[in-house]
Backbone bond lengths (Angstrom), bond angles and torsions (degrees), N, CA, C in turn:
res aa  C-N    CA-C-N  psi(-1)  N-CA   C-N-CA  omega(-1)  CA-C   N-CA-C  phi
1 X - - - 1.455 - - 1.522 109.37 -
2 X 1.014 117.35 155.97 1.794 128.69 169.79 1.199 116.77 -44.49
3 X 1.682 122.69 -57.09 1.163 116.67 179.01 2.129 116.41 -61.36
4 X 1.174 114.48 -51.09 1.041 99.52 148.32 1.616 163.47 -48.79
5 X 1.165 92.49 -20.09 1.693 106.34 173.67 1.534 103.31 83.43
6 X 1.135 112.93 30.07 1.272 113.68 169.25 1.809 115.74 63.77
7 X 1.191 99.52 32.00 1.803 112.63 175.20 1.480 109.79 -82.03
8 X 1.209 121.30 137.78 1.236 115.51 178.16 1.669 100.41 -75.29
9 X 1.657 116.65 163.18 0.970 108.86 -143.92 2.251 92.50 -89.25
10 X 1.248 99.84 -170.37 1.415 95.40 -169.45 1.259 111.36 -84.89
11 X 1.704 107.99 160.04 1.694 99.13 -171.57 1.737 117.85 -70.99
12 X 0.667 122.98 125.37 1.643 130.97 -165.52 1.409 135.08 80.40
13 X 1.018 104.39 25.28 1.988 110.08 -155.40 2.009 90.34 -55.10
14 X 1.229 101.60 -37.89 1.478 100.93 -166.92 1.305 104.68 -87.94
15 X 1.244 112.44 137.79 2.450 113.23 -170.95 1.481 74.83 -77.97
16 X 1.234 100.51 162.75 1.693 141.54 173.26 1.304 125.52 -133.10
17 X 1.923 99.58 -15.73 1.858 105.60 158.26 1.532 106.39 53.28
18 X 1.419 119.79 12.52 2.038 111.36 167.87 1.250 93.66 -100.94
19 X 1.536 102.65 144.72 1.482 115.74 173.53 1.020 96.69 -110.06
20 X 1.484 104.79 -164.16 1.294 129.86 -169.98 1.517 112.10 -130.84
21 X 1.818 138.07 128.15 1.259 117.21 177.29 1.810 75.05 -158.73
22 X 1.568 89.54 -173.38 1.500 118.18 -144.04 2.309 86.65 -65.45
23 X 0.961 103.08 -19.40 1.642 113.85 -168.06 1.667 109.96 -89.01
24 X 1.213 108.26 -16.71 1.696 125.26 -173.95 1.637 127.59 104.86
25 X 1.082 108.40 -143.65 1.568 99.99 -170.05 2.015 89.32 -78.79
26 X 1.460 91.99 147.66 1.489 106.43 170.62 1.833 110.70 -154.37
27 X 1.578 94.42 179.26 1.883 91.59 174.25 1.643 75.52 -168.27
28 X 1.175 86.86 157.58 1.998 109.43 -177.12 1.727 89.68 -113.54
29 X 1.301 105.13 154.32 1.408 135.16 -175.79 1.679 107.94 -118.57
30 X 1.402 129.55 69.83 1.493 107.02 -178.16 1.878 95.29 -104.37
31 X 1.567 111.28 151.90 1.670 140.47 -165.47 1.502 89.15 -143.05
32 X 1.590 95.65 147.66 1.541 131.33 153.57 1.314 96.74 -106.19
33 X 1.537 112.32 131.94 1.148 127.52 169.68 1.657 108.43 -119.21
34 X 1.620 89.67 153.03 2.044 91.89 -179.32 2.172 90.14 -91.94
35 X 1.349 95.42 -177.51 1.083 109.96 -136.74 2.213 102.20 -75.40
36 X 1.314 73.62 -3.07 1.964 88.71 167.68 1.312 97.71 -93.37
37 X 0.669 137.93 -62.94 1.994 133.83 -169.02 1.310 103.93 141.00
38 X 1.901 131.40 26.70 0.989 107.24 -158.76 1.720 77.43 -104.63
39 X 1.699 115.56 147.06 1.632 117.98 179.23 1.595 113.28 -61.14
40 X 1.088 122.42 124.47 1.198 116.75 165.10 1.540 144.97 -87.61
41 X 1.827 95.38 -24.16 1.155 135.37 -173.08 1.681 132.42 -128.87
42 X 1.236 147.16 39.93 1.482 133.04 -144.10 1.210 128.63 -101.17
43 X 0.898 152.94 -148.41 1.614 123.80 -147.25 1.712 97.01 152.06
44 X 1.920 118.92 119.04 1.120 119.63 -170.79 1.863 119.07 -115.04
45 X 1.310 126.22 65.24 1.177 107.20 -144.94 1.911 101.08 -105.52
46 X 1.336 121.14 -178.79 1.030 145.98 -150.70 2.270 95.15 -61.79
47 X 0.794 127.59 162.10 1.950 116.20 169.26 1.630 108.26 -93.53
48 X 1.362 98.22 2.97 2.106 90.11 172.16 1.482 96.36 -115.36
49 X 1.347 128.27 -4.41 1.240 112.54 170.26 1.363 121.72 -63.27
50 X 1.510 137.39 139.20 1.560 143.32 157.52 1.678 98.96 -36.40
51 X 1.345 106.19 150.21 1.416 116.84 174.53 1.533 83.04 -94.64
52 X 1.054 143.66 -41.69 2.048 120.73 -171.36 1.715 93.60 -64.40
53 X 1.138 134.14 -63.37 1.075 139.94 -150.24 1.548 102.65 -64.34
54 X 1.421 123.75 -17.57 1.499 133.84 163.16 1.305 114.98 -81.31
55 X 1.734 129.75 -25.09 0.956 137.85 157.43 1.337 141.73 -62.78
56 X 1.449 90.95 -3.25 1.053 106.34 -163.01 1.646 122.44 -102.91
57 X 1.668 92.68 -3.48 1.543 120.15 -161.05 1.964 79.71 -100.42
58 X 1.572 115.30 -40.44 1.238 111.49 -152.54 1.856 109.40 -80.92
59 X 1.602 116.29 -16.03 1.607 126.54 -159.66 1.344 113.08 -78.32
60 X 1.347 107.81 4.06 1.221 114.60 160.09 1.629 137.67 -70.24
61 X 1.743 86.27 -56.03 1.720 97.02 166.30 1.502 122.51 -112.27
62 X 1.689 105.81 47.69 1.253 116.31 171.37 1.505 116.72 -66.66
63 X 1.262 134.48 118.90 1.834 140.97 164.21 1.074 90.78 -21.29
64 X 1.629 103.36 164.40 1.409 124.47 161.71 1.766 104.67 -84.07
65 X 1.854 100.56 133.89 1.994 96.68 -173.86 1.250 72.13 -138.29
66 X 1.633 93.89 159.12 1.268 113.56 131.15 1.581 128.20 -56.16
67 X 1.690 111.69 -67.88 1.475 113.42 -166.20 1.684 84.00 -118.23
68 X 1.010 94.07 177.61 1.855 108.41 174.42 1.756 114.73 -147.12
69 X 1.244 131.34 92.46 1.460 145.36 -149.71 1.513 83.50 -87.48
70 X 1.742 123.50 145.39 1.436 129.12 172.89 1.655 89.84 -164.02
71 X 1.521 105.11 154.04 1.100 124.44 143.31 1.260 150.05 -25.98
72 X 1.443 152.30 148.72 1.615 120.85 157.83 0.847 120.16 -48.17
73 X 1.151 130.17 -56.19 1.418 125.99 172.01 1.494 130.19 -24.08
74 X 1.551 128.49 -17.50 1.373 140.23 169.96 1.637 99.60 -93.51
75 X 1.117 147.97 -20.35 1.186 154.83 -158.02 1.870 95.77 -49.48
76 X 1.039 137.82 97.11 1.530 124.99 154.59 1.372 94.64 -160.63
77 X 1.534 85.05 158.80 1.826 101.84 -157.91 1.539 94.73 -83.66
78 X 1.233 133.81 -5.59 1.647 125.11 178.88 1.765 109.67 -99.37
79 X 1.455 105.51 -21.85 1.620 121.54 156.68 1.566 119.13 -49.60
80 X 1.045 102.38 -43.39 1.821 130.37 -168.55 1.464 97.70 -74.08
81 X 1.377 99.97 -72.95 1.552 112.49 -179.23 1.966 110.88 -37.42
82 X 1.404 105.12 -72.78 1.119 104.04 172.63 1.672 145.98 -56.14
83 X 1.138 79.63 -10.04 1.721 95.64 164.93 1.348 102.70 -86.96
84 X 1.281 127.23 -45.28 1.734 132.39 -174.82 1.376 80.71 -42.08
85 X 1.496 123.59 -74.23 1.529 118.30 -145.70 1.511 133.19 -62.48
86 X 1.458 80.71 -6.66 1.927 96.93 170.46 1.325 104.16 -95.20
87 X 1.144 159.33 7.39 1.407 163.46 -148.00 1.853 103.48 46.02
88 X 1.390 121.86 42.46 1.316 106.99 -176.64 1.571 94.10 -115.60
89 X 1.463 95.74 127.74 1.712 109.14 162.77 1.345 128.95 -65.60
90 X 1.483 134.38 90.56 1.891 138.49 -166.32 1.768 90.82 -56.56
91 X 0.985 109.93 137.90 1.269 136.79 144.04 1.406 138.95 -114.70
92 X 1.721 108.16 50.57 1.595 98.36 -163.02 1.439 94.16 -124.63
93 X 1.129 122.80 155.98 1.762 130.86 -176.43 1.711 101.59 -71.79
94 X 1.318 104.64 172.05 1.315 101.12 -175.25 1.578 102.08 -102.49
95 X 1.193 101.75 168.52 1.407 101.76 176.22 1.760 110.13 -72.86
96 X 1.166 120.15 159.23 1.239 131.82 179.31 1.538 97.57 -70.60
97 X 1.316 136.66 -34.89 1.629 108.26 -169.34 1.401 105.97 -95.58
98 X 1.262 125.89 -5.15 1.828 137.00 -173.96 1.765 87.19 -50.10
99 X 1.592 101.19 142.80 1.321 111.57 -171.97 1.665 110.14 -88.69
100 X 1.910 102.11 -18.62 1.327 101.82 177.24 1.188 106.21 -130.20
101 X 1.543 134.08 105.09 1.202 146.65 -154.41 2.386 90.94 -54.16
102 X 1.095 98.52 142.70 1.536 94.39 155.88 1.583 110.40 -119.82
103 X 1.581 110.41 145.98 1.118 124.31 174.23 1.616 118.38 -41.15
104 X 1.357 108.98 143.91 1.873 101.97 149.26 1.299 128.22 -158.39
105 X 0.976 146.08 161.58 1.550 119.28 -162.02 1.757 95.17 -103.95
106 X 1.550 89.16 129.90 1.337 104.58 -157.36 1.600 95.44 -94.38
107 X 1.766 134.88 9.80 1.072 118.10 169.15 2.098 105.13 -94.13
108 X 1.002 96.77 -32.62 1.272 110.24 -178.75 1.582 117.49 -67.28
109 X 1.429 102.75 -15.90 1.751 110.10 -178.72 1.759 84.64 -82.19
110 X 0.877 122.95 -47.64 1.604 116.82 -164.80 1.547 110.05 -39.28
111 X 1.195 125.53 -41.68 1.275 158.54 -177.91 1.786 102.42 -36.57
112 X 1.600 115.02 -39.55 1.395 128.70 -168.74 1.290 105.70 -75.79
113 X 1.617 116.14 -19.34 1.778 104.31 174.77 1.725 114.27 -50.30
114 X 1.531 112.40 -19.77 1.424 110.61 179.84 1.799 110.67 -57.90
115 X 1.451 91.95 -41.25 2.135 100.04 -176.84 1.666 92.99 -50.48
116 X 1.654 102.67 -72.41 1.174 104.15 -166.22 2.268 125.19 -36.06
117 X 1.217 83.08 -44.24 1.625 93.84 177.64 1.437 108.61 -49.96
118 X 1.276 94.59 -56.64 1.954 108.45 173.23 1.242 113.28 -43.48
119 X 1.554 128.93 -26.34 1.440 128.70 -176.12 1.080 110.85 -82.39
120 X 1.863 111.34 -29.79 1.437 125.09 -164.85 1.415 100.43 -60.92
121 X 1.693 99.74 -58.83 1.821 107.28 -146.28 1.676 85.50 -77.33
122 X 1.327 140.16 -57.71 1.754 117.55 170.12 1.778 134.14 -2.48
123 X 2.004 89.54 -64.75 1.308 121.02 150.90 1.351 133.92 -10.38
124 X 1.658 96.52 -64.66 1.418 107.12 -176.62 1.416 120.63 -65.49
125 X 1.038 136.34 -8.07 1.497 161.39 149.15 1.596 122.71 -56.57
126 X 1.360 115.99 75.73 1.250 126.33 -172.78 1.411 107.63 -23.90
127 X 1.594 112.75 -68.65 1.484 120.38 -178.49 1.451 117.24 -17.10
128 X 1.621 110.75 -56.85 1.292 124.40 -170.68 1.004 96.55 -97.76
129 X 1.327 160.13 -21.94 1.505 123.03 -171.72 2.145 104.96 -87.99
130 X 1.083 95.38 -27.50 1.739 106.08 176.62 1.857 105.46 -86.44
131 X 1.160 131.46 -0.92 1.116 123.58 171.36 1.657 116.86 43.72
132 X 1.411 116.29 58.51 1.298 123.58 -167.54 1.573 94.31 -84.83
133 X 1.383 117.32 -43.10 1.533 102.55 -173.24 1.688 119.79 -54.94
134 X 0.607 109.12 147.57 2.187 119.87 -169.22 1.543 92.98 -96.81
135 X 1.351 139.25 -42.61 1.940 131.28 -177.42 1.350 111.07 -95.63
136 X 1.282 132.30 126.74 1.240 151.23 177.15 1.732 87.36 -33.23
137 X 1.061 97.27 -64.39 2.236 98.85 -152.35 1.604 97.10 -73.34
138 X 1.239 108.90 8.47 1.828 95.39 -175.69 2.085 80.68 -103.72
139 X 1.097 115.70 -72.04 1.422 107.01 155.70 1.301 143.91 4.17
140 X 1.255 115.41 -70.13 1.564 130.42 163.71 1.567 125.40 -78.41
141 X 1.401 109.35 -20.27 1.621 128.61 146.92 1.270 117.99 -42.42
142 X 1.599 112.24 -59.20 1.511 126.76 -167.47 2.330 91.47 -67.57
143 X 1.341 103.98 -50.39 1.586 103.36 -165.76 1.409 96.51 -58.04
144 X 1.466 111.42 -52.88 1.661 103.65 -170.40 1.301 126.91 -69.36
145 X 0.895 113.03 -7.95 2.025 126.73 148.10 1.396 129.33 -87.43
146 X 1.457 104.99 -10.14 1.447 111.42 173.09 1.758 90.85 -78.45
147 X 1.232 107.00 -55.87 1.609 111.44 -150.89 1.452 92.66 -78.02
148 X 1.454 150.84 -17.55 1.214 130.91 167.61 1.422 97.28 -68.48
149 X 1.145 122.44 -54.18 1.648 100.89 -169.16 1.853 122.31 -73.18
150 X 1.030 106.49 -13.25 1.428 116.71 156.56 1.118 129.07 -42.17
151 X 1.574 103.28 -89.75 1.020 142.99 -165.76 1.639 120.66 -72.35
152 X 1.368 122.04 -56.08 1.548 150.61 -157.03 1.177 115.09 -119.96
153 X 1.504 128.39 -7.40 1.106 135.10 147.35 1.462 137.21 -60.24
């Protein structure tokens, strides 16, 4: 372009959110789902990033819940806290090394196989389960058209 002087543009201007870990290139997929499993919310971050520390980008424009079901991987006591302050009840197991186990109601965790399913049927979509696209937003383009026609159709 003109204003540039005709430079090609810089290497990465656009995130691509793949990390790097001992397994190879990766990226984690974490969603809020409403109470069918359909995603409401999703979020594409790096595979060495913490899932709280990704959550942490998302607690802003969390729905209005009652409870909110997560993984260990959400397990932190400022996660907890901040859900208290929205009136949302945590339902997530504790992590295995926490020195003081916290409660959770372990019939109501069952309930999360719906998220999981949601990952499945995404899944089934070569595009997305092999992560061929190289730019985060060409990526999350492909999911958010998977899951309208999924899901909301």
């Amino acid at each position: 372009s003109p204003q540039d002087g005709g430079k090609p543009p810089r290497k990465r201007a656009v995130p691509r959110r793949i990390g790097r870990t001992e397994g190879g290139l990766n990226s984690n997929r974490h969603a809020v789902c409403d109470g069918r499993g359909r995603p409401q919310i999703m979020l594409l971050s790096e595979g060495q990033m913490s899932d709280f520390k990704c959550v942490a980008l998302m607690i802003d424009t969390l729905p209005r819940a009652k409870t909110l079901l997560g993984d260990r991987g959400y397990d932190a006591d400022w996660f907890r806290q901040a859900l208290s302050d929205r009136g949302i009840t945590p339902c997530i197991p504790s992590m295995t090394n926490r020195r003081v186990q916290i409660p959770h109601d372990a019939v109501l965790y069952r309930q999360r196989h719906r998220i999981e399913i949601m990952f499945g049927r995404l899944k089934d979509l070569r595009r997305i389960l092999t992560r061929k696209d190289r730019c985060a937003h060409t990526f999350m383009s492909a999911i958010a058209l998977a899951a309208t026609v999924i899901f909301w159709l």
